[in-house]
Backbone as CSV, one residue per row, in Angstrom:
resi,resn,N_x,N_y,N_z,CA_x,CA_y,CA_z,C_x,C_y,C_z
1,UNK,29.386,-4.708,-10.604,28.065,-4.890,-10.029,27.161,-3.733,-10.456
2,UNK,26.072,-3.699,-10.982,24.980,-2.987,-11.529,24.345,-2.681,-10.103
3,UNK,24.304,-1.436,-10.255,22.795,-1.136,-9.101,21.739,-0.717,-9.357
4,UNK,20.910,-0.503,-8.684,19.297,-0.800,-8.899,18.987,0.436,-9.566
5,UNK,18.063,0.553,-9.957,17.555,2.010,-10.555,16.820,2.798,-9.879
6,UNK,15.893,1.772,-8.891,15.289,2.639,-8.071,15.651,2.111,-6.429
7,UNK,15.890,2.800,-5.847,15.826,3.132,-3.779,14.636,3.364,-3.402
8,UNK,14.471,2.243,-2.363,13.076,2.186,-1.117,13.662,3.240,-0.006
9,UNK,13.383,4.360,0.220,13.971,5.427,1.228,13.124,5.206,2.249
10,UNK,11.728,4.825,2.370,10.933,5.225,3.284,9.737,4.514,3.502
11,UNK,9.255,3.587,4.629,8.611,2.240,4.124,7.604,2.900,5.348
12,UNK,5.671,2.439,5.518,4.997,2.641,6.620,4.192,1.392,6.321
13,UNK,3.541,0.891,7.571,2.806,-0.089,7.078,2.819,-1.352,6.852
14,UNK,1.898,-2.214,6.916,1.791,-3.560,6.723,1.041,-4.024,5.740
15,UNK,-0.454,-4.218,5.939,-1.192,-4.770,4.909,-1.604,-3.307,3.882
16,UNK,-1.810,-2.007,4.675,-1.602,-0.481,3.977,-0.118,0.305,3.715
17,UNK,0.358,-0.007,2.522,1.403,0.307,3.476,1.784,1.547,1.859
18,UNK,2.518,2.064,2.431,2.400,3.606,1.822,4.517,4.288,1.811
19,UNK,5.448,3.978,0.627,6.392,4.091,0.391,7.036,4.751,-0.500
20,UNK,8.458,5.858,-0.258,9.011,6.858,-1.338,9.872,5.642,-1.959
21,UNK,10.022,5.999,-3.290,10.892,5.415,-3.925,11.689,6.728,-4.735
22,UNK,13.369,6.320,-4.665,14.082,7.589,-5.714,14.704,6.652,-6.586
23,UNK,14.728,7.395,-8.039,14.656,7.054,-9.126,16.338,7.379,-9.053
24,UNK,17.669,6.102,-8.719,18.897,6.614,-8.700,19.370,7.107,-10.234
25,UNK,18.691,7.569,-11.400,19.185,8.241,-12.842,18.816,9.396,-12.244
26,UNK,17.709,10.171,-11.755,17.252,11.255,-12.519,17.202,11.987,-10.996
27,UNK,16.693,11.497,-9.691,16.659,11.945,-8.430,15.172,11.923,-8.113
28,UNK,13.759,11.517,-8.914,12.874,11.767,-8.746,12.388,10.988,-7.848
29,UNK,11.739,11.469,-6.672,10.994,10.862,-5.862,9.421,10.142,-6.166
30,UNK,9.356,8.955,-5.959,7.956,8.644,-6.303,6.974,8.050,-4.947
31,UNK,5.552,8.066,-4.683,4.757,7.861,-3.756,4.307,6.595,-4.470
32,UNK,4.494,6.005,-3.631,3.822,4.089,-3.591,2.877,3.597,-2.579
33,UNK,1.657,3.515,-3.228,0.918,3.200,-1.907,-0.138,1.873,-2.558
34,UNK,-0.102,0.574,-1.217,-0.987,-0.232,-1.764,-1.753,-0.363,-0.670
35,UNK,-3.184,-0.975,-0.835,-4.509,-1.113,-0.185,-4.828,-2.154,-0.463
36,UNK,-4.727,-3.328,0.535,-5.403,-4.772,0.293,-4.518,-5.119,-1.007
37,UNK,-5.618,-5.320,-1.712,-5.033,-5.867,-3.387,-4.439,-4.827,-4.161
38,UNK,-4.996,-3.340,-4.460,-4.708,-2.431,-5.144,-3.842,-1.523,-4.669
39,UNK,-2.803,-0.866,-5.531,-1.814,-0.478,-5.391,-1.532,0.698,-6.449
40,UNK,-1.236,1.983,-6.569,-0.484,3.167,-7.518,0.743,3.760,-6.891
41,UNK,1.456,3.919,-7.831,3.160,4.939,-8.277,2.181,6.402,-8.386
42,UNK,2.584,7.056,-8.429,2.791,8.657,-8.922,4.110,9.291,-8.530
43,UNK,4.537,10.571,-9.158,5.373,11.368,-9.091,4.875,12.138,-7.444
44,UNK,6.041,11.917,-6.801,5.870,13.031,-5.164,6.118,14.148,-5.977
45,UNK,4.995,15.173,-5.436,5.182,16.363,-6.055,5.360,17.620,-4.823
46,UNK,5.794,18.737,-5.011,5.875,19.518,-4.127,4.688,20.826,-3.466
47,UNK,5.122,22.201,-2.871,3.414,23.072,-2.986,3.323,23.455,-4.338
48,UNK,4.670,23.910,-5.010,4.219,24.301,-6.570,3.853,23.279,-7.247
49,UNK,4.070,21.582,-7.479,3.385,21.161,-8.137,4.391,20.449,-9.126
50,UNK,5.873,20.786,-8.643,6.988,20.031,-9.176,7.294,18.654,-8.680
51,UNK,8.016,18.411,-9.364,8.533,16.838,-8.417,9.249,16.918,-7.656
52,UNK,9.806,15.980,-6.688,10.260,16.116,-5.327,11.971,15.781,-6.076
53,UNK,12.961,16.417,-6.266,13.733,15.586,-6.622,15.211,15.609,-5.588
54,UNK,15.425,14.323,-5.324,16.768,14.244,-4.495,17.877,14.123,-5.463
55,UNK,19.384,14.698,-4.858,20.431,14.823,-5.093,20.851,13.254,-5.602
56,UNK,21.642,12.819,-6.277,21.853,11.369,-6.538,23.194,11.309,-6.812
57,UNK,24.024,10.809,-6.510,25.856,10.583,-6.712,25.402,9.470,-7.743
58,UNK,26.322,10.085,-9.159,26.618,9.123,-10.292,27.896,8.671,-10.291
């Protein structure tokens, strides 16, 4: 069985709804947020400006 590449960790929201996703290769956390129709990914970044990255069992 193949697993997914990316994990929904953290869901808010209904019609706004605003979610982390981790990238299970690399550990990178990403911010998902959609509004009505429109919707962007970016990299969660930290105070320095790095990415957020979680631990990941390969």
């Amino acid at each position: 069985m193949e697993k997914d590449r990316f994990e929904k960790i953290y869901s808010q929201g209904i019609l706004n709804t605003t979610e982390i996703w981790v990238d299970t290769e690399t550990g990178i956390n990403y911010l998902y947020h959609r509004d009505s129709n429109a919707g962007g990914l970016t990299p969660l970044l930290d105070r320095e400006g790095k990415p957020v990255i979680t631990a990941v069992n390969r």
